[in-house]
N, C-alpha and C positions, 0 to 999 in steps of 0.2 A: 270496381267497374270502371272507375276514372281513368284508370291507367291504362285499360286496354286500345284507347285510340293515342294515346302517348308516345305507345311505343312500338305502335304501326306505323306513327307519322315518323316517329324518330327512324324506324329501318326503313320506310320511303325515302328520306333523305340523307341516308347512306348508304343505296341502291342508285342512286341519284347523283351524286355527289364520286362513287367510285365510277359509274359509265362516264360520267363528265369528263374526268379524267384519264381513264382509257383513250377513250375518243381524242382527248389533249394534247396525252405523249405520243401515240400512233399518228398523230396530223403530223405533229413537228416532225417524227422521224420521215413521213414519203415526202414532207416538203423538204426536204434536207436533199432529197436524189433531183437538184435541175429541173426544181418547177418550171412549168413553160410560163411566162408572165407572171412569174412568184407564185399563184396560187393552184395550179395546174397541172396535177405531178402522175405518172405513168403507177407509182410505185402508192397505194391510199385505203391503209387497213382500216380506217375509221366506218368505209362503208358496210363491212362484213361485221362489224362490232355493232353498230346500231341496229343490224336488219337481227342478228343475231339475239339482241337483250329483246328486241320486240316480239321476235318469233317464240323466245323461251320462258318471257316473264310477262307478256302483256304491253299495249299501247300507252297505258299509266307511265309507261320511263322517259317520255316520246321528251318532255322537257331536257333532263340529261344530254341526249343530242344533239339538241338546240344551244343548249348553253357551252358545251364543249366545239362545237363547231362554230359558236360566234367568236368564243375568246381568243380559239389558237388564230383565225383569220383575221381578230384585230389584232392579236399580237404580231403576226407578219405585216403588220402596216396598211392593212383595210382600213377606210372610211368607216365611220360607225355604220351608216346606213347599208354600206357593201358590205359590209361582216354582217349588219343584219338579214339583208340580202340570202346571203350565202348559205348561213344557220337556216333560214327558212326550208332553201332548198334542199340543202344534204337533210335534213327532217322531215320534209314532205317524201323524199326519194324512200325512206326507212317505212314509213307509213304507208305508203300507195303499194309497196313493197310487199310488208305480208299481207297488207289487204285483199291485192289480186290472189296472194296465194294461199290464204285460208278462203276467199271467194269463190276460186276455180278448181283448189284441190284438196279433197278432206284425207290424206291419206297420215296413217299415225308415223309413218317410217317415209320420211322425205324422199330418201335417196334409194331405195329399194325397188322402185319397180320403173319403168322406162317414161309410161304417161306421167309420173311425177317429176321425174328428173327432165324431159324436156318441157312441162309446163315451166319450171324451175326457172329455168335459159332462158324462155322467152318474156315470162311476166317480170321476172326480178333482176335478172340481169344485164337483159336489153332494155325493158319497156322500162321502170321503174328508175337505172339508173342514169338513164337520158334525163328524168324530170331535175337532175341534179346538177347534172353537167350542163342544159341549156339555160334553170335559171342562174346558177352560179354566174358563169359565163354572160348572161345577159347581163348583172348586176353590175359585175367588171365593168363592162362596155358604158354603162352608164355614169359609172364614179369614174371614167377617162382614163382608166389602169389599163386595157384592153382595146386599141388602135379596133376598127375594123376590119382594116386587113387581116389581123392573128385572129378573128374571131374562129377560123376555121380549126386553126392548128389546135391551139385553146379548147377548144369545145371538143375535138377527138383525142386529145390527150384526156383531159381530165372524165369522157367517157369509158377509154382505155382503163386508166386506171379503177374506177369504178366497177366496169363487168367482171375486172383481173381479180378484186378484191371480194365480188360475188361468188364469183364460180372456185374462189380456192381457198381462203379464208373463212368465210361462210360455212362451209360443207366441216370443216376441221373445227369449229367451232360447237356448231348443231353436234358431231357426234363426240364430242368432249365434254359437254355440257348436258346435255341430256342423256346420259347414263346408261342409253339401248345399245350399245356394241360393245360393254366392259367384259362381255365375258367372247369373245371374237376370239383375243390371241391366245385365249388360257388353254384351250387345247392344243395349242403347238407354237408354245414360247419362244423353243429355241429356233425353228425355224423364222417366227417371226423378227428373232436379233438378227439371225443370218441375213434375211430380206432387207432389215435394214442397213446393214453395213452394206453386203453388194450394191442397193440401192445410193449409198453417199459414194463409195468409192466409184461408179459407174459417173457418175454425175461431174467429180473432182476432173474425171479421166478426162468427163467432156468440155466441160465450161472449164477448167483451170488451165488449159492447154492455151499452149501462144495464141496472140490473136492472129485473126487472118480473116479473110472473106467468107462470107456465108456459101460461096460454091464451092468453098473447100470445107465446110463442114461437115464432111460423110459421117462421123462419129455420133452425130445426131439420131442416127437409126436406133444407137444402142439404149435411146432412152423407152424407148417401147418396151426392153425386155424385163427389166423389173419390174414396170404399172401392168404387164400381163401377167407374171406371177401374182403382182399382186392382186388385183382383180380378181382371178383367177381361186384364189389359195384364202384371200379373207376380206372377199369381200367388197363394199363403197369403204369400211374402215380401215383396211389396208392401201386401196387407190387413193383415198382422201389426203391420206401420212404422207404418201410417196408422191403425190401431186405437189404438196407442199414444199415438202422437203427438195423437191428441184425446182421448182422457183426462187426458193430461199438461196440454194445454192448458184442458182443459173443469177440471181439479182446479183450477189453479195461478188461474183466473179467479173460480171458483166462492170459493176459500180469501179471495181478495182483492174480493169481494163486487160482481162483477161478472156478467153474463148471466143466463141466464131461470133458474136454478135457487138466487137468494138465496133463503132464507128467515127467517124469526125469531132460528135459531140455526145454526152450522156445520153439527152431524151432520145436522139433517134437513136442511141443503140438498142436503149428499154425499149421502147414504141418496138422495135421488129422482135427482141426476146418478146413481150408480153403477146404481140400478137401469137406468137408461135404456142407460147402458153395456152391461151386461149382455146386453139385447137386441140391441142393435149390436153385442156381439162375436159371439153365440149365430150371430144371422143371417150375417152377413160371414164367420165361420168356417167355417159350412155352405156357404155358396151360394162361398167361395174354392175349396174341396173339391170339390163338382160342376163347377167351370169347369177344374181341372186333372183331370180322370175325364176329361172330355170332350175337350182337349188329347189325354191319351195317346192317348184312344182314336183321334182323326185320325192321333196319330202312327204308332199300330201299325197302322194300315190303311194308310196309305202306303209303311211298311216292308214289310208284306205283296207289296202290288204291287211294290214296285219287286224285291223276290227272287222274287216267282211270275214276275215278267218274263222274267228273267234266266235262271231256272229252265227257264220254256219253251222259249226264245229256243236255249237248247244244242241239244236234239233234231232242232229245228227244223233249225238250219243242216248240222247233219250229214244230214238229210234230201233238204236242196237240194246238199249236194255231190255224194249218193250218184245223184241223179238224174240233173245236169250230168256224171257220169260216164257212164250208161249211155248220154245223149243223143250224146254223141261216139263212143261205140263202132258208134253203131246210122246218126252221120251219112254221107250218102250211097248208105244201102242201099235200095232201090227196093222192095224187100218186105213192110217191114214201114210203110209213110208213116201207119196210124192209131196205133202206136205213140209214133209221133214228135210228133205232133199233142198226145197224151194227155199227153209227158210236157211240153211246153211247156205245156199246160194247169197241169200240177201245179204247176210252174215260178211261173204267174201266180200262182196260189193261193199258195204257200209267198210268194212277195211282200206279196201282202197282209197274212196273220199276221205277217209280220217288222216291218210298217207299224203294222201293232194293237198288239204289243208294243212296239215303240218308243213309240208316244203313251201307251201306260200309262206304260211309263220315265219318260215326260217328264212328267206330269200329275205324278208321284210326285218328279223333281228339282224342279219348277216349285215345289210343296209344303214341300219340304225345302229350297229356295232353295239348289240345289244345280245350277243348268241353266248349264249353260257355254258362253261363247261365244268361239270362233277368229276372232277379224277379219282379214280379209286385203282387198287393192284386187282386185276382179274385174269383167267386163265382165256386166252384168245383162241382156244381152238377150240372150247367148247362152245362159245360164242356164234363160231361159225359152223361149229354142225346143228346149232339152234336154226339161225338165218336160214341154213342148205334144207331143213329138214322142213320150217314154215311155207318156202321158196316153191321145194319140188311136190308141193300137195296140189298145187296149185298150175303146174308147168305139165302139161301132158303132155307134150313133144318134147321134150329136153329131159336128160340125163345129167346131172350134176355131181363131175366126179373128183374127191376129193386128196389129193396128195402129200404127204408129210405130215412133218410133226414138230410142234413146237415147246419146248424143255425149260420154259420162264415165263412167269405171268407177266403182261405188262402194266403199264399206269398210265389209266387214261379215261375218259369216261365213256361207259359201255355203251349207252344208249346211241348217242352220235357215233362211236367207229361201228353200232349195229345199223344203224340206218348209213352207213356210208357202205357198208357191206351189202345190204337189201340193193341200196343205187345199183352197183357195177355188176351183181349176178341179174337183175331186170335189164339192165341195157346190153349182160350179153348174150340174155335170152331172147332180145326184143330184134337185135342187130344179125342176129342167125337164123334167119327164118327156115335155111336148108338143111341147116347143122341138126345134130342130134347132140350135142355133148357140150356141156359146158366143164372146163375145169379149173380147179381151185388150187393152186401149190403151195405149201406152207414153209419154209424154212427160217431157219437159225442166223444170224448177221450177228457176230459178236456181241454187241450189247444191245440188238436191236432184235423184231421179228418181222417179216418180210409175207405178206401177203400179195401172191399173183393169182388173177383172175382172169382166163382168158377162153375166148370162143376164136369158134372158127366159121366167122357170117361175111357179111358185105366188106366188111376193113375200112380204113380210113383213110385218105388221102393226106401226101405229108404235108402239104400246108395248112391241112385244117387244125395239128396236131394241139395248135395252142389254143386256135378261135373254140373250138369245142366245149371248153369251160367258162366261156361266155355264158351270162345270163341269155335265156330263151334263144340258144341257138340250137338247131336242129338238124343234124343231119339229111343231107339229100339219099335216095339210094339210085341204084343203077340204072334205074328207069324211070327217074326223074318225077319221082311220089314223095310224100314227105312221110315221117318213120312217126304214128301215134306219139304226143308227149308236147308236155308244157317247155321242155327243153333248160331245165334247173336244177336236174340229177346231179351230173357233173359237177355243175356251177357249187351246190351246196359239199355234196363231197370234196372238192378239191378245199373248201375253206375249213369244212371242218377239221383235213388233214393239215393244213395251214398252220390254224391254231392250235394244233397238237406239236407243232416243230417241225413238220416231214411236207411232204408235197405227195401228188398222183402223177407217177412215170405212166407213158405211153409208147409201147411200137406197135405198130399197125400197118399193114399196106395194102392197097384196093385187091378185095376178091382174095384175101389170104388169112384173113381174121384180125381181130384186137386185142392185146395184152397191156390190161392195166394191175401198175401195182403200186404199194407204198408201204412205206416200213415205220413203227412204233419202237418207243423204246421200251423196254425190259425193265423190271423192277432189280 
């Protein structure tokens, strides 16, 4: 029992003991870049490491901070009382830091939604690191290191450096150390390497180029186009990487008096790269955060449907058992025949919902990359005088007529090419309201089978020919009504021909009919 506060305090002080030193070697290195008044530096990862140990491990480190931040500043030649000075400040800035921000924001994913990330900006990166850079900066002034006149410069460099180190450092930290985005790139590795290299080679292209004037740096446009992939593709943990990784490059080129941001002397070359930074983290950090808001939000609309389905789907089937019950009890009674009638009605009916809910299901697997296919070798032409023959009990104005023949079973799974069959004979029974005839062609394609489905109704206009497998898109017709339908026939047809290897061809042309078809392979 002795030993268990032993060796709590022993990893307290080496919890302790290694942020000290983080904090140590990261001072000396941004003070190495042309501190303004030796202690004053554009370039200051110390701050992004202390807000970081306190956000991820607690207030208990807050000494750490302190002692790392008095030693490297008396090791540059601080007064004791100005190094004490100074430790105080870059400690209280760590402190008042997450304070505001477990005060003002409870949210468990920092950088994931827009109010967090701009509470972010303003509590820790404005307000918080001001308390650092005014007392530091006071302290100076007071130990005679810091004229009044530099207090200006002085005081917005080393806030510069401070916000620089919030908004980029920080954020690469939180999601490196807190272990919520490790599985971000595992679904798309290789594009992830891709993004990176494009990402360093855009960068090299920009910052490593001769110097010259910032009105001739056009090439700065092109640093937008990998933080919007990235963004975009995966994420605050992708924009976080690529924020970084062009700073690191834009410092490291800038230092060695390369790209659009030399000037006369170092700090003011930093001071106009960091501000420019600044912008680029402020926006990419915003617009990362709106693109994951809107992620969830498709994904909690997905998750919705796919349990309202499910949801339904129960009642539903106890419905249709309770009816196939009475329907046998009451078959062959000669008295009650509009009963009978009523309840095959209901019958039809409850088929259709079970149909509606299933393409929800499936719009919502299709989404979640969750739609599963059973391949098996099956004969496709019986297939479809099943579908033609379920179809036309039900079609009192349509004739469904069928042509050819097909001499190979194929491999595929029957139930999804059944319901992608059901889809395009209802849309070309639904689209023909003048028509009497639907038909069906079957033929032979070398190693493949070739199903065409076509009416002769309204037609399609050729620009609609792609948008029409759009989720919930719906045809207009000619006088400007909309055609009955959730508008996700197509949409699920065409994916589940997709995932079979093959696509859904269309010709079509207004007032002349639609022909859709698509080919399976052959066993």
């Amino acid at each position: 029992m002795d030993r268990l506060p032993i060796r709590l305090s022993l990893w307290y002080l080496i919890q302790l003991l290694f942020l000290c030193n983080a904090y140590f070697f990261t001072a000396r290195l941004g003070l190495s870049l042309d501190a303004v008044g030796g202690f004053a530096t554009l370039v200051w990862p110390p701050t992004a490491i202390a807000l970081a140990a306190l956000y991820l491990y607690g207030y208990r480190l807050w000494p750490g901070i302190f002692l790392g931040a008095f030693l490297v500043n008396l090791w540059t030649g601080a007064p004791i009382l100005v190094a004490l000075g100074i430790g105080i400040g870059n400690t209280l800035e760590a402190i008042i830091g997450i304070y505001l921000l477990h005060r003002f924001d409870d949210s468990p994913h920092l950088f994931e939604n827009v109010r967090s990330v701009v509470k972010f900006i303003f509590l820790v990166a404005f307000i918080a690191t001001l308390v650092s850079a005014t007392i530091g900066v006071f302290s100076l002034w007071l130990g005679g290191i810091v004229p009044s006149l530099n207090i200006p410069i002085t005081l917005s460099a080393w806030w510069v450096g401070d916000i620089l180190s919030a908004l980029i450092i920080f954020p690469l930290l939180i999601i490196v150390l807190s272990k919520n985005y490790t599985n971000t790139i595992k679904s798309n590795p290789w594009e992830a390497i891709g993004l990176l290299l494009i990402t360093t080679i855009i960068n090299v292209i920009i910052f490593w180029s001769p110097s010259g004037e910032l009105r001739e740096a056009s090439l700065l446009y092109l640093v937008f186009l990998p933080l919007t992939w990235s963004a975009f593709r995966f994420g605050v943990f992708g924009t976080v990487i690529s924020i970084f990784l062009t700073s690191r490059i834009a410092i490291w080129s800038t230092v060695y008096e390369h790209g659009p941001f030399v000037q006369m002397s170092l700090s003011e070359g930093l001071t106009y790269l960091q501000l420019f930074m600044a912008v680029i983290a402020i926006t990419f950090l915003v617009f990362s955060a709106v693109v994951s808001e809107l992620k969830k939000a498709v994904a909690t609309r997905d998750t919705f449907m796919n349990i309202a389905s499910h949801e339904l789907k129960t009642p539903i089937t106890s419905l249709r058992l309770y009816t196939q019950v009475i329907e046998k009890q009451i078959n062959g009674r000669e008295d009650i025949p509009i009963l009978t009638s009523s309840l095959s009605k209901i019958n039809r009916q409850i088929d259709k919902l079970m149909t509606l809910i299933e393409d929800l299901l499936n719009v919502s697997r299709i989404q979640l990359d969750k739609l599963e296919l059973h391949q098996e070798a099956f004969d496709l032409q019986v297939l479809v005088q099943e579908v033609v023959s379920d179809i036309q009990v039900d079609s009192l104005h349509h004739t469904i007529v069928t042509k050819g023949t097909l001499s190979k079973n194929i491999f595929a799974d029957r139930d999804r090419i059944g319901q992608v069959l059901i889809n395009l004979l209802n849309n070309a029974i639904k689209y023909s309201p003048h028509a009497d005839t639907v038909l069906i062609v079957l033929k032979d394609e070398k190693d493949k089978a070739r199903v065409i489905i076509q009416d002769f109704g309204i037609g399609i206009h050729p620009d609609h020919h792609q948008i029409i497998f759009n989720r919930f898109y719906r045809i207009i017709s000619a006088n400007n009504t909309e055609i009955p339908g959730l508008g996700i026939g197509l949409f699920i047809s065409q994916e589940i021909i997709r995932r079979h290897g093959g696509q859904i061809e269309i010709k079509s042309e207004l007032g002349k009919g639609s022909e859709f078809s698509f080919c399976l392979a052959c066993t």
